[in-house]
Kinemage of the C-alpha trace (Angstrom):
@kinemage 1
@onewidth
@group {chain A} dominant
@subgroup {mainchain}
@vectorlist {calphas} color= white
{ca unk a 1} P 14.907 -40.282 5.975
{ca unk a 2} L 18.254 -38.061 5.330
{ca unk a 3} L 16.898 -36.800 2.075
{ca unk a 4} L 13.097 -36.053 3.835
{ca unk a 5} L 14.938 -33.946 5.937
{ca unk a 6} L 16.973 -32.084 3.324
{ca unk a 7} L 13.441 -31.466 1.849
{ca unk a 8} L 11.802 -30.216 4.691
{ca unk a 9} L 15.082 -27.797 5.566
{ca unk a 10} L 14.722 -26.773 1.997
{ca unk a 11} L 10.870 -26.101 1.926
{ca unk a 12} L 11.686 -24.329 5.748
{ca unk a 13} L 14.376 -21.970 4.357
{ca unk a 14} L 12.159 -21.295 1.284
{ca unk a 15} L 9.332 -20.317 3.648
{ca unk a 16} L 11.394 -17.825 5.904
{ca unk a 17} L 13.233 -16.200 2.395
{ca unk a 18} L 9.699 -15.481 0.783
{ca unk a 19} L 8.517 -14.113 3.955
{ca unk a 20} L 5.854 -11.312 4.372
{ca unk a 21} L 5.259 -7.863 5.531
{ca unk a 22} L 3.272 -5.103 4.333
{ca unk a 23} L 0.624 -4.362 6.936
{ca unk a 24} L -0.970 -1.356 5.522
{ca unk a 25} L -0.162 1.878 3.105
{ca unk a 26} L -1.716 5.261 1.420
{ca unk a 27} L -0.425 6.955 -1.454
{ca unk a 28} L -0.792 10.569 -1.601
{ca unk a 29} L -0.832 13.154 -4.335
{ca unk a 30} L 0.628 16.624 -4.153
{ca unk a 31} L 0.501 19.217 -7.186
{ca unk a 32} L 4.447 20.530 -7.901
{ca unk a 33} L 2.543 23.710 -9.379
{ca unk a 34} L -0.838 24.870 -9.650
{ca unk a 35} L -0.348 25.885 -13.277
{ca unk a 36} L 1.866 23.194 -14.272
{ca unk a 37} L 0.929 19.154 -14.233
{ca unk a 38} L 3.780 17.450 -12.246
{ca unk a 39} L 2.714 15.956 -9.278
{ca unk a 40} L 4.838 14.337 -6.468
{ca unk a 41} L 3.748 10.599 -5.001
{ca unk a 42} L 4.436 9.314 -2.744
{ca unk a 43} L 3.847 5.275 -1.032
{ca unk a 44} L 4.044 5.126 2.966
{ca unk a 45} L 3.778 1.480 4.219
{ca unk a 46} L 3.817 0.047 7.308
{ca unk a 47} L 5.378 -3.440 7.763
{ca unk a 48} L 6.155 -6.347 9.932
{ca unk a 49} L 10.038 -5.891 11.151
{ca unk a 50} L 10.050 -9.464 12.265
{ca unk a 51} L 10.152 -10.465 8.383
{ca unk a 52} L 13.706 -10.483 6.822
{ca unk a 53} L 11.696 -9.193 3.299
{ca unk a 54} L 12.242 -5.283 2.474
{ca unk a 55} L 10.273 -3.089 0.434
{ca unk a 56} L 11.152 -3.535 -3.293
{ca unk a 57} L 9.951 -4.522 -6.800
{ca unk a 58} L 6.651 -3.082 -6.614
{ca unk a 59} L 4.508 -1.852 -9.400
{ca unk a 60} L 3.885 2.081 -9.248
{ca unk a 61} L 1.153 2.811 -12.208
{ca unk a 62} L 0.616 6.401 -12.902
{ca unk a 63} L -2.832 5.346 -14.437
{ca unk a 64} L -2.318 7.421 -17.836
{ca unk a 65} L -1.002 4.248 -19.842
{ca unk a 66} L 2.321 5.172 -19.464
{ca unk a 67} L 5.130 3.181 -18.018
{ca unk a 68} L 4.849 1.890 -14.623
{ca unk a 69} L 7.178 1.818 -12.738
{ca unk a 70} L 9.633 -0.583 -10.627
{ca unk a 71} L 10.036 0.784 -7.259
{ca unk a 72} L 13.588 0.232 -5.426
{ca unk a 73} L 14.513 -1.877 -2.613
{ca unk a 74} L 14.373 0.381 0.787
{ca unk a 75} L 14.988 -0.534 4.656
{ca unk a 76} L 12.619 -0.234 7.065
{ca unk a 77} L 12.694 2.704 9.221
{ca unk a 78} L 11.948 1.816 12.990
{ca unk a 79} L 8.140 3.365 13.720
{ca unk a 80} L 7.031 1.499 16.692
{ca unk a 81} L 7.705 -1.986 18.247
{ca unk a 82} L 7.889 -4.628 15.925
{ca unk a 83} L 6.301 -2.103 13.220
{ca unk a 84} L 8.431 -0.275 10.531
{ca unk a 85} L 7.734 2.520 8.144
{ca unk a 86} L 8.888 2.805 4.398
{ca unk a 87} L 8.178 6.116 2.066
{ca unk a 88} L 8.989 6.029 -1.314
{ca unk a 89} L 8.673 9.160 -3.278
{ca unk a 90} L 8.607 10.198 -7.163
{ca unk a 91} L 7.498 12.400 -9.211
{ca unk a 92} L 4.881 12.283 -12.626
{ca unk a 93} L 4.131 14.740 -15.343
{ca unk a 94} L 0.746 13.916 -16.632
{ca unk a 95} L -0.373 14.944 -20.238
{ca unk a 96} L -3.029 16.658 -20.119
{ca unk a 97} L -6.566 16.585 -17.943
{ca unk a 98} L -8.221 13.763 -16.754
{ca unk a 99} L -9.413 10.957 -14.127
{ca unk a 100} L -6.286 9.006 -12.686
{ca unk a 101} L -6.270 5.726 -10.444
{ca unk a 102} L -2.607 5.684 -9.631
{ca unk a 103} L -1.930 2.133 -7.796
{ca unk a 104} L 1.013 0.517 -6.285
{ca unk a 105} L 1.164 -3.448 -5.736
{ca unk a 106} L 3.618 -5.963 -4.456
{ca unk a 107} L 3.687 -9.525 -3.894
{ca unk a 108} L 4.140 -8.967 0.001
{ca unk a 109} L 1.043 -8.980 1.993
{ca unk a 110} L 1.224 -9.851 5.653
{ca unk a 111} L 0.590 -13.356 6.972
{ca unk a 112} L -2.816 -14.287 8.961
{ca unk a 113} L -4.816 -11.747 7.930
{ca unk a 114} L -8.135 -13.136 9.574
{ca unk a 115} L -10.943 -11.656 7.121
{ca unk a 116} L -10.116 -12.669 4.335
{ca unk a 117} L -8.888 -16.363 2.275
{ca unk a 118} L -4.526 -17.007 1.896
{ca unk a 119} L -3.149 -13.448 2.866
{ca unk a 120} L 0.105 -14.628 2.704
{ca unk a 121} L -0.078 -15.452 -0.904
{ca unk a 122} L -2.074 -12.173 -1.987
{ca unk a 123} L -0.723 -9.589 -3.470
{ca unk a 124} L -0.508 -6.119 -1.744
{ca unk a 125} L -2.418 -3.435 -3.236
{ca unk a 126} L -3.096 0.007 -2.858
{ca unk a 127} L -4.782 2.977 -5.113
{ca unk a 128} L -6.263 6.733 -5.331
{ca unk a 129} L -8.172 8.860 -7.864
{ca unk a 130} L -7.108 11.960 -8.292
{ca unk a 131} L -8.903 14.539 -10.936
{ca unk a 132} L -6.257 16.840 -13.044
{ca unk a 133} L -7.713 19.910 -14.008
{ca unk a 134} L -5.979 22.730 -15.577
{ca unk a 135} L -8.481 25.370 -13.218
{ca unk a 136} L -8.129 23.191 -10.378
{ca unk a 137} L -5.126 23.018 -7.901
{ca unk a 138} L -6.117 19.800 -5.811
{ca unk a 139} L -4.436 17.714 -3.625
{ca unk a 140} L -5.108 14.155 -1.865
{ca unk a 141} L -6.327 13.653 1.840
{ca unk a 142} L -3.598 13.091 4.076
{ca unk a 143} L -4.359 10.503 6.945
{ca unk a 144} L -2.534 11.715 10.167
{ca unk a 145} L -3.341 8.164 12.161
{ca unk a 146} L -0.935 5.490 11.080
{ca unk a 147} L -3.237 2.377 10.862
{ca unk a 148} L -1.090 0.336 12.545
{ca unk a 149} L -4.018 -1.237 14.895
{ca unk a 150} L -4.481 -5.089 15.761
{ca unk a 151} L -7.994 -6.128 15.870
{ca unk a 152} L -9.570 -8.899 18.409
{ca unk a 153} L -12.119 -11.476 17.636
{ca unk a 154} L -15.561 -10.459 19.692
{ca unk a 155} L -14.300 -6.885 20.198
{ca unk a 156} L -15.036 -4.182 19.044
{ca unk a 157} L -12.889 -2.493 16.751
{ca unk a 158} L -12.435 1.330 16.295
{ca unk a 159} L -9.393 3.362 13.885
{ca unk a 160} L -9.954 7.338 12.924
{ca unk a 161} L -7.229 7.680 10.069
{ca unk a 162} L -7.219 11.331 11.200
{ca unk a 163} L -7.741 12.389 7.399
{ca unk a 164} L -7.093 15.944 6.453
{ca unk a 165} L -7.187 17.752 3.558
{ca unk a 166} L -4.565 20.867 3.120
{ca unk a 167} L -7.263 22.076 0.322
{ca unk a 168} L -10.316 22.580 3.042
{ca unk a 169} L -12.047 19.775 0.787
{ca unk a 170} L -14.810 18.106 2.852
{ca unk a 171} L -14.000 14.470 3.232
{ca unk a 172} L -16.279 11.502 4.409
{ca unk a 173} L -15.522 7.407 4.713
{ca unk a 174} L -16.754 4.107 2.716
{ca unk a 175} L -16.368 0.996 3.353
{ca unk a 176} L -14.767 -1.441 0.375
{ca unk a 177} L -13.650 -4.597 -0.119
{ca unk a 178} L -9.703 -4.565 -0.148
{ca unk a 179} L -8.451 -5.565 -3.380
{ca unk a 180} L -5.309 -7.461 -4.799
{ca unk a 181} L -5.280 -5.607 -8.125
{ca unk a 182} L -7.333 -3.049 -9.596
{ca unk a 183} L -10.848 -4.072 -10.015
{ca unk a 184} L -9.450 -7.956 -8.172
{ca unk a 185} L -11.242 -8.179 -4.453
{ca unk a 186} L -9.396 -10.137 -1.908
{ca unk a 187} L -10.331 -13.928 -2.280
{ca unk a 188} L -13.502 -14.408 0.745
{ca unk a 189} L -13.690 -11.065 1.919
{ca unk a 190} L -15.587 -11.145 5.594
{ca unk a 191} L -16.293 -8.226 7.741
């Protein structure tokens, strides 16, 4: 009986330690220089403050085959109740023109996501395209709603990200499956 307990301690501790908490994210793209090719990136998150886990180890890939990289451990920042806000920011020098999917993922998605099969054990992923073009001084959408809403079961459910885009660029919305790695869907995606 003694050791069942140790056990059950141990697989209880285990459980709180790998924790989860990424709720949602963007990345956005912003050219340094409209003759140059450095852009800055940057990864805003919103997470679960009830989970001990932080922001760290992620995968940033630029999407040109070079190295990705390892992002750093950072504390939450406070946004609302029970909701915290991370940005990480870099910059990349690309080599020439092209068609980028630059993608971040780590291992933390929130628990009891209802839509889709074992949140808690699927990776978080996010990506965006952006088009480098020697001619062309472009910049991602930036969405001015944090999606930090809670949806309810025979409800409906509304969000306008707010998107913008400092460019004038005329934006419009589809519908995808969220995905655990590039080209990966979620395991039993339901609407």
């Amino acid at each position: 009986m003694r050791r069942l307990i140790l056990v059950l301690l141990g697989l209880a501790v285990g459980i709180y330690a790998h924790g989860t908490h990424l709720r949602a994210g963007e990345i956005t793209v912003t050219r340094d220089n409209c003759s140059g090719l450095t852009f800055t990136i940057t990864i805003t998150a919103y997470t679960n403050t009830g989970s001990p886990v932080k922001f760290s180890d992620g995968i940033l890939d630029f999407g040109d085959g070079s190295t990705p990289t390892r992002t750093p451990t950072i504390d939450n920042t406070p946004f609302a109740p029970g909701i915290g806000r991370f940005v990480y920011t870099t910059t990349h020098t690309y080599a020439g023109a092209g068609y980028y999917v630059i993608s971040y993922k780590e291992r933390n998605r929130n628990a009891g996501i209802l839509n889709m099969s074992n949140s808690v054990n699927t990776q978080f992923y996010l990506e965006t395209a952006i088009v480098v073009d020697r001619f062309v001084c472009d910049n991602s959408p930036r969405l001015l709603v944090p999606p930090i809403d809670k949806g309810c079961s025979g409800a409906a459910w509304y969000h306008n990200p707010g998107a913008y885009d400092i460019d004038g660029d005329s934006l419009s919305y589809e519908f995808v499956v969220p995905k655990q790695d590039k080209n990966i869907p979620v395991g039993n995606h339901r609407d």
